[in-house]
Phi, psi and omega in degrees: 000121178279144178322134141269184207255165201266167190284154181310278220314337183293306184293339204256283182344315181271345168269334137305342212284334146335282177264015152333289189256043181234314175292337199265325175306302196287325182274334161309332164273326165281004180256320191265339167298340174289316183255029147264342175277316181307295194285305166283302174110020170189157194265138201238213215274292189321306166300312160308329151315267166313335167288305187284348161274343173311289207311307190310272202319304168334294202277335172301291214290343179264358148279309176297353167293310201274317188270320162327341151312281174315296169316339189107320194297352214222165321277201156219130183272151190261340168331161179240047201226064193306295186313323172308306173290358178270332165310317171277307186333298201297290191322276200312331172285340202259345176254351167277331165286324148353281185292306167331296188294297126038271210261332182280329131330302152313297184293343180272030153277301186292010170253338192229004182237126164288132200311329188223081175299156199280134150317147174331269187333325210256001174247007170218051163080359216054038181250097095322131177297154178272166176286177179314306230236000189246023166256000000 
């Protein structure tokens, strides 16, 4: 039984598919830190969370997105223009690395910035300058 070829509009999803879920990554971290400042007034434990599992399942599906590309499998044309299709394969695999570094960016604040930033004093000793009100 032969593959069938998946409908246009499929194939362009799966060759976009990168940076697809590189947008949806980026609005989903400014929609739930928006509304964690709002409603608390700092972005906490919850948000941070849900930003680094977002950030994971993001970087699983645009890699595998990504290496399915690369490998061929994905999408598949019923066409006979072989260069052609490696070509959008390799682009389309290349913009999924892209979108990878990308969502992985995005996502490492909320992994590497601590929850209780350290203070002036407590990263340079207490020589803080004085302030407005202590001259």
């Amino acid at each position: 039984m032969a593959r069938r070829s998946l409908p246009t509009l499929a194939k362009w999803a799966v060759l976009l598919g990168g940076p697809l879920i590189w947008s949806a990554h980026l609005g989903f971290v400014y929609a739930v830190a928006t509304v964690a400042i709002t409603l608390t007034g700092e972005a906490g434990l919850v948000s941070r969370v849900l930003i680094g599992l977002a950030t994971l399942v993001c970087l699983a599906a645009t890699a595998w997105i990504g290496w399915s590309l690369w490998a061929g499998r994905l999408p598949r044309w019923e066409t006979p223009q072989r260069d052609l299709i490696g070509l959008w394969r390799k682009a389309g695999a290349l913009l999924c690395l892209l979108s990878f570094l990308a969502v992985l960016w995005q996502g490492l604040p909320a992994i590497l910035i601590p929850q209780q930033p350290a203070s002036h004093d407590d990263l340079f000793g207490g020589t803080a300058p004085p302030g407005p009100r202590s001259r």
